[in-house]
C-alpha positions in Angstrom: -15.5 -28.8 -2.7 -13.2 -29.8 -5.4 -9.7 -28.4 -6.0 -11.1 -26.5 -9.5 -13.8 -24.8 -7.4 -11.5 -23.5 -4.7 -9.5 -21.8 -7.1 -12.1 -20.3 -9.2 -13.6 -19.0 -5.9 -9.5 -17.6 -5.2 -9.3 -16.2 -8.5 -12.3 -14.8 -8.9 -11.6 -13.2 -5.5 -8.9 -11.6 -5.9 -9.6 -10.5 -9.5 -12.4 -8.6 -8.0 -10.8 -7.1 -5.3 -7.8 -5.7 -6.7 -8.3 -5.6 -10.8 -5.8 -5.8 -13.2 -5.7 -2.9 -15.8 -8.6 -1.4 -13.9 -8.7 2.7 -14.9 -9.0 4.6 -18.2 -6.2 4.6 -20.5 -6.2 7.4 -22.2 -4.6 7.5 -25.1 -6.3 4.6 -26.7 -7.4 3.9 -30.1 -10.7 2.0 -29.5 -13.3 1.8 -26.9 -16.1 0.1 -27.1 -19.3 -0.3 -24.0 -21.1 -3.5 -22.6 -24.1 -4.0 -20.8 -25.6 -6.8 -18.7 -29.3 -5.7 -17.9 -30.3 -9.0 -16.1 -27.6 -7.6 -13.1 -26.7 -4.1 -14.5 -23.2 -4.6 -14.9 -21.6 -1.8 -17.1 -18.1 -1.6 -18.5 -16.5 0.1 -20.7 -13.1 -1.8 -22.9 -9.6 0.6 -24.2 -7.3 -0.5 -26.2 -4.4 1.0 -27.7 -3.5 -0.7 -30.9 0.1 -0.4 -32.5 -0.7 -1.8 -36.0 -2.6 -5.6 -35.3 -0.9 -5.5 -31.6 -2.6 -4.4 -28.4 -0.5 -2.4 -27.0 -2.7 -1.5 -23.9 -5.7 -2.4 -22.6 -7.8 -1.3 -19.3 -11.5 -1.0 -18.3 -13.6 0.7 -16.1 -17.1 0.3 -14.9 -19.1 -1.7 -12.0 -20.7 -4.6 -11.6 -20.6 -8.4 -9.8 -17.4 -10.2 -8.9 -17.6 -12.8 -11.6 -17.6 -9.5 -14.2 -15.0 -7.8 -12.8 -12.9 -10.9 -12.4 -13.4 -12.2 -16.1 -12.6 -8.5 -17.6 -9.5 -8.4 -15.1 -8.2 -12.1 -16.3 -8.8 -11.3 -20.4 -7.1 -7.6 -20.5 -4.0 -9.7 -18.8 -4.8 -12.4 -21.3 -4.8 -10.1 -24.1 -2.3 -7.8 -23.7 0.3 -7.8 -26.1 -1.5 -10.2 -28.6 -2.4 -9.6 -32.1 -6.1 -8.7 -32.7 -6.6 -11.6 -34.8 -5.3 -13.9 -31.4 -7.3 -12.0 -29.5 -10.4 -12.6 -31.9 -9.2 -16.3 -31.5 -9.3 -16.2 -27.6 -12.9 -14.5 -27.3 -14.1 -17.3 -29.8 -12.5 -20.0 -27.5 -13.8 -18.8 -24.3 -17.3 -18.6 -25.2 -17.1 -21.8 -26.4 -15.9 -22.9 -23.1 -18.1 -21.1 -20.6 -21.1 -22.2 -23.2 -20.2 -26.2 -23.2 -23.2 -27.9 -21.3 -22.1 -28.8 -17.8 -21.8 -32.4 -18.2 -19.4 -31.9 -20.8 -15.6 -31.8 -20.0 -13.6 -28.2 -21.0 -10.8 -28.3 -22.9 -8.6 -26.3 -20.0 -5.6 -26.3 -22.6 -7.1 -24.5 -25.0 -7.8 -20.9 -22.9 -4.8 -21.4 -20.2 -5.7 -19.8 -16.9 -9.2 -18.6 -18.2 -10.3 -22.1 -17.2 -10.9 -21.2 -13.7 -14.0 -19.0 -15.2 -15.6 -22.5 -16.7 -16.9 -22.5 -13.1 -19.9 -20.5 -14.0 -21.3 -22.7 -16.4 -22.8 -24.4 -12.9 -24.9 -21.3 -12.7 -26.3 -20.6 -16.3 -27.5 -16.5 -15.5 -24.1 -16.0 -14.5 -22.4 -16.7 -18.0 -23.5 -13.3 -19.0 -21.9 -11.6 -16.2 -18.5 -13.9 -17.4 -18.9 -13.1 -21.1 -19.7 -9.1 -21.0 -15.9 -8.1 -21.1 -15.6 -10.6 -23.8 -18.3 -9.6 -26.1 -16.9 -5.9 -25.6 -13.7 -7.0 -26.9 -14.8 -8.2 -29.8 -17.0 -4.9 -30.2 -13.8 -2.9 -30.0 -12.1 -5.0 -32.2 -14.9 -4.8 -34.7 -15.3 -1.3 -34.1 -18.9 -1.8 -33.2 -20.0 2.0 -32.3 -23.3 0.6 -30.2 -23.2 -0.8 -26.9 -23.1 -4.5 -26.5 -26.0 -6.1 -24.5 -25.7 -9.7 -22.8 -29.1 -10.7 -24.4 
């Protein structure tokens, strides 16, 4: 097993087990709610924004290690950023967890998010990766529905 896969096996480990910014926050500005129906993952996104700045984020919810672990590793991502970054961010990690395979990733680009370009070796789980994501850009579009992976 290569070097890449151990740590996204670590990562994604450990962002499962012990979450970061996992919990409601309650005095935030948005929420939005995401929905996976091919492995019923659910998760619900807060922010708090101060102007175009998050100033918190958190989520709560269930599902799969890889979901947990990819909305864990983007609130730490986001946090603190501008919406218009963050908008930036979502747009450069679906682009990297929807590059074909054979393709090389350009790591640089999304910083310790890379480890998640792991799942592209297992095409049904990019929708458990990208739920958290697509919420985010729900709440910062102020979508009112639910986002669905499909």
């Amino acid at each position: 097993m290569s070097d890449l896969n151990d740590l996204y096996q670590e990562v994604i480990l450990d962002h499962n087990r012990r979450p970061r910014n996992f919990g409601q926050l309650p005095d935030a500005t948005r929420t939005a709610k995401g929905y996976n129906p091919l492995c019923g993952d659910r998760l619900t996104l807060y922010l708090k924004l101060d102007g175009d700045r998050i100033d918190g984020v958190a989520f709560e919810g269930s599902g799969c290690a890889i979901s947990k672990a990819s909305a864990s590793l983007m609130t730490d991502a986001i946090k603190g950023q501008s919406t218009s970054s963050a908008a930036d961010l979502f747009e450069r990690f679906h682009q990297m967890i929807t590059t074909p395979i054979d393709q090389p990733v350009d790591e640089d680009s999304v910083g310790k998010l890379a480890v998640l370009a792991g799942v592209r070796e297992f095409p049904a789980r990019v929708k458990c990766a990208s739920l958290a994501w697509h919420t985010l850009k729900a709440a910062l579009d102020e979508v009112p529905t639910p986002v669905k992976t499909e």
